[in-house]
N, C-alpha and C positions, 0 to 999 in steps of 0.2 A: 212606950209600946213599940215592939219591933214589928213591922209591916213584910208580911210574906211577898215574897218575891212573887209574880206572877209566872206559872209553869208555860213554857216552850211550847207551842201546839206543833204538830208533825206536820210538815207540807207535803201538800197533794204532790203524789209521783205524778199526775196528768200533766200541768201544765211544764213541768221538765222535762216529760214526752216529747210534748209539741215543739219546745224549744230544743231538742236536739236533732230532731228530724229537720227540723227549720234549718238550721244548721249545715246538716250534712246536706241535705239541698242544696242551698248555695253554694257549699266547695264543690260538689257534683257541677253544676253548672259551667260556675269557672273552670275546674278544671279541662270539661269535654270543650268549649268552645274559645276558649281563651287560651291555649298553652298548646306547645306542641304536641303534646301526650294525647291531646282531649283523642284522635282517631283510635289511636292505639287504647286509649280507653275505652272508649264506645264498642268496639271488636272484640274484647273480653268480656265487658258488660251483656253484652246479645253472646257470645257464647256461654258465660253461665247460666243464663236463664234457661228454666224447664220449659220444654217442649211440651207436653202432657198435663200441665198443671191445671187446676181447676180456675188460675186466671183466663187462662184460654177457651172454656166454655163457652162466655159470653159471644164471643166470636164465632163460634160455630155454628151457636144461633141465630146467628141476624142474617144469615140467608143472603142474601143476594146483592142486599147494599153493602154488606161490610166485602163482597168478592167484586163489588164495582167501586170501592173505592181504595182496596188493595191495586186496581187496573191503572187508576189514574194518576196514583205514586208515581213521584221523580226517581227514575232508574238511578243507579248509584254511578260517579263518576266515574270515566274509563282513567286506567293506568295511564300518566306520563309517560308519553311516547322518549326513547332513548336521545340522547343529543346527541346531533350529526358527528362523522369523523370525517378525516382526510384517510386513515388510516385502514388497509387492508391487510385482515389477517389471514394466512395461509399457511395451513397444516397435510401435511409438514413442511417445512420450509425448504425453498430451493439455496442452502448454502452456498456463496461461491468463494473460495480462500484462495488469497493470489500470495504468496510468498516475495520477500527480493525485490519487491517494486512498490514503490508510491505511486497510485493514483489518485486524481482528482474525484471531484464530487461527482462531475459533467461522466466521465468515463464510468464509475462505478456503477451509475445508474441506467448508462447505454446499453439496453439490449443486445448491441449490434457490436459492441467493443471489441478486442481479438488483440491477442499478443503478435510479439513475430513468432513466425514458424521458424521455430531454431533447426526442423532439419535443414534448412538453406544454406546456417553454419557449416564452413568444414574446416577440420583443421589439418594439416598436410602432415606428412609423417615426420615426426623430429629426424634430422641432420647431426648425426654427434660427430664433434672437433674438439680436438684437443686446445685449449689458450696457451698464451705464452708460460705458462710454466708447467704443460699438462697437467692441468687439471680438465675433467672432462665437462662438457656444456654442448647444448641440444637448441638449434634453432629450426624453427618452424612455421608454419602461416595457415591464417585466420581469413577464409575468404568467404564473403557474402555471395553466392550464388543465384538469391532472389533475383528478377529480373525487373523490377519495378518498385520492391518495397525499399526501407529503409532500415535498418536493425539499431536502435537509441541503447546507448550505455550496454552493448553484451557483454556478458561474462560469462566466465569458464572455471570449472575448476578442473585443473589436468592432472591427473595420477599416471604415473610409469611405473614398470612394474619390471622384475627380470626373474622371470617364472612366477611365483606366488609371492615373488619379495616385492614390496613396494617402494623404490628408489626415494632417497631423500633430496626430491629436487623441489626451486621453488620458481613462480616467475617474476622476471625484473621487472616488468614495467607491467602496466595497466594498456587496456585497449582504446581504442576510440568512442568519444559518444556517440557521434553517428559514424557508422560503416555504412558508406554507399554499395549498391550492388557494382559486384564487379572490384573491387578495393581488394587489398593483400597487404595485411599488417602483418608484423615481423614477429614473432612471441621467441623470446629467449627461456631456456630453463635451465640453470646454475644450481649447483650444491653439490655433495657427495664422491664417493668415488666407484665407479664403476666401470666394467669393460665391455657392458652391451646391455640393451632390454630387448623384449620380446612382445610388450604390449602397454598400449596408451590409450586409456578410459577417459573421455571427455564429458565433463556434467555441465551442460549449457542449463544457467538459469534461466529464470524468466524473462524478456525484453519488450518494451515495447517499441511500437514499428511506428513508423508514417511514410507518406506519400511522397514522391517527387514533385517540384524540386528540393523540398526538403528542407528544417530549420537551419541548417550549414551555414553561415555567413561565405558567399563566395568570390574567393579569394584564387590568386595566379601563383603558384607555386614553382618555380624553374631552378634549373640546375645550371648554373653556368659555366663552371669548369671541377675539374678535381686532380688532387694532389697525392699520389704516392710517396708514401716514407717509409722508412724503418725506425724505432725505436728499440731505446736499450731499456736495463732497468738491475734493479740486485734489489735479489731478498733474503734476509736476515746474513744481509754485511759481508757474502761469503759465493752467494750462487750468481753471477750476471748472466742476464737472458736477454733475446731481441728478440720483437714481434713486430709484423707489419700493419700500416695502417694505409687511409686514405681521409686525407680533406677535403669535406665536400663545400663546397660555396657554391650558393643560392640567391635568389630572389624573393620578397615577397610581396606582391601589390593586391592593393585593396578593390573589389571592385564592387563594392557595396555602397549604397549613398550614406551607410550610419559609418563612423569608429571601432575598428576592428581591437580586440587586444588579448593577452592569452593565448598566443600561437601554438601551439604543438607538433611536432613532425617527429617521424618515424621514418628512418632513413633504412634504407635496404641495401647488399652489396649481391648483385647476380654474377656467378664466373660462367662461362661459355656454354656449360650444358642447363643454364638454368637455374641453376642451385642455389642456393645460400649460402653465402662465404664470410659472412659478417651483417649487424643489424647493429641500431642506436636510436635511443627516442633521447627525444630532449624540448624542455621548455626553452622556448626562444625567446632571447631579452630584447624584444623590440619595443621602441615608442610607439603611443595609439597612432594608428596609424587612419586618418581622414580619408574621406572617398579619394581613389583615385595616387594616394601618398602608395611609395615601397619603400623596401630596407632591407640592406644584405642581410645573407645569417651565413653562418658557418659552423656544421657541425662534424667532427673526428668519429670516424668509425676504425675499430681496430677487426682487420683480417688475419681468418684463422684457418681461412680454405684455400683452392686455388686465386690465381687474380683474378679481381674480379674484374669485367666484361660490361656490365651497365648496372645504372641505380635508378630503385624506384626509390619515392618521396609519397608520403600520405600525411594531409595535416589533418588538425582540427583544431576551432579555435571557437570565441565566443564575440558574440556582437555587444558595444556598451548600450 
């Protein structure tokens, strides 16, 4: 005899009700109060819920207890206040753009900072002479006028011009890092050929200044005697020229308590009415020189004007 299977009875859809509401309970739970989401949950959740719904009756009804115990609800916590800054924002911003110059942190930040006033700068009208082979060349001077500042590394850019044409000159040498007030550097301009200009545009960069007496290691610079010559010379094997010169012999002593080194001078040749008749910079090969230590120097200036009359000397140099 084959024994009937016993038929499958239908399970109650109730208690798989209760078990899924169970359920999503619990993940509700965890999720609002265990996870970071649970705020952001709970803020969705009260915004879908109806306003108007017939769950909300019951509250309407109970009158006065359910309005005194909405009173004594924990208000909800205030927003996290911002974390402090150092930083202050302002719009629009006061930009300052300094071109040509390195500064410091200290300087950037001073209020009170200030470049040198380049009007101070002047530059004297170029001197054109012919060199020993006529070629034409333009000396000139660079003088601080300030009466108390200092003018640190100026520069210049010098254009000449002969009507609207702009000469192709260029200059030889660089200026000094510090120009004291009152100093006269020599600026040479070489190149081209020309038989006159009409106008000389000077673009002074930015510089910065300081006070007296100023970072100059100070140093005694003299002239002890000098040398009139002539030289000869031939160019390409066929043309011989002479040109005059002068040797200048100097001094130089230390009078700093540190080691001096890195001399620079800029020798000048003045003829009788003042003028410039020759100019020469030159690094000086001297040993570090100890507080108190000198050492000759000697430097050739070649003249192109009348004789010259007296020399000025302007150094500069670096402390070790």
């Amino acid at each position: 005899m084959k024994a009937d299977r016993p038929q499958a009875k239908p399970r109650s859809w109730l208690p798989l009700t209760a078990l899924a509401v169970a359920l999503f309970s619990a993940a509700g739970y965890v999720l609002t109060h265990h996870t970071p989401a649970g705020p952001w949950v709970a803020r969705k959740l009260a915004s879908w819920a109806p306003s108007g719904s017939s769950g909300s009756a019951p509250s309407q009804t109970a009158g006065s207890g359910d309005a005194a115990a909405q009173a004594t609800a924990p208000a909800a916590p205030a927003a996290p206040a911002a974390p402090a800054t150092r930083m202050v924002r302002v719009s629009p911003a006061d930009v300052r753009v300094i071109n040509h110059v390195r500064l410091s942190t200290e300087e950037l930040l001073d209020p009170n900072f200030a470049l040198f006033d380049n009007k101070a700068l002047t530059l004297s009208p170029p001197r054109r002479l012919l060199d020993e082979i006529d070629r034409p060349l333009m000396y000139a001077e660079v003088v601080n006028t300030s009466a108390d500042t200092i003018a640190l590394s100026p520069r210049a850019t010098i254009s000449v011009f002969d009507g609207s044409t702009p000469l192709n000159v260029r200059q030889e040498w660089t200026l000094p890092t510090h120009l004291y007030p009152g100093e006269r550097v020599p600026v040479a301009l070489t190149g081209g050929r020309y038989e006159r200009y009409t106008e000389v545009k000077t673009d002074w960069l930015p510089a910065k200044r300081a006070a007296l007496p100023g970072p100059r290691p100070k140093l005694t610079v003299t002239v002890e005697n000098t040398e009139a010559g002539v030289g000869t010379g031939t160019l390409n094997f066929s043309y011989r020229y002479r040109y005059k010169y002068v040797t200048v012999h100097g001094r130089v002593r230390n009078d700093e308590p540190a080691e001096i080194e890195n001399v620079r001078v800029w020798v000048s040749l003045f003829d009788a009415q003042d003028k410039l008749t020759g100019a020469q910079f030159k690094e000086l090969r001297l040993p570090k020189l100890a507080a108190g230590d000198s050492a000759p120097f000697e430097v050739i200036v070649k003249q192109y004007g009348a004789n010259f009359a007296r020399v000025g000397v302007v150094y500069d140099a670096a402390a070790r």
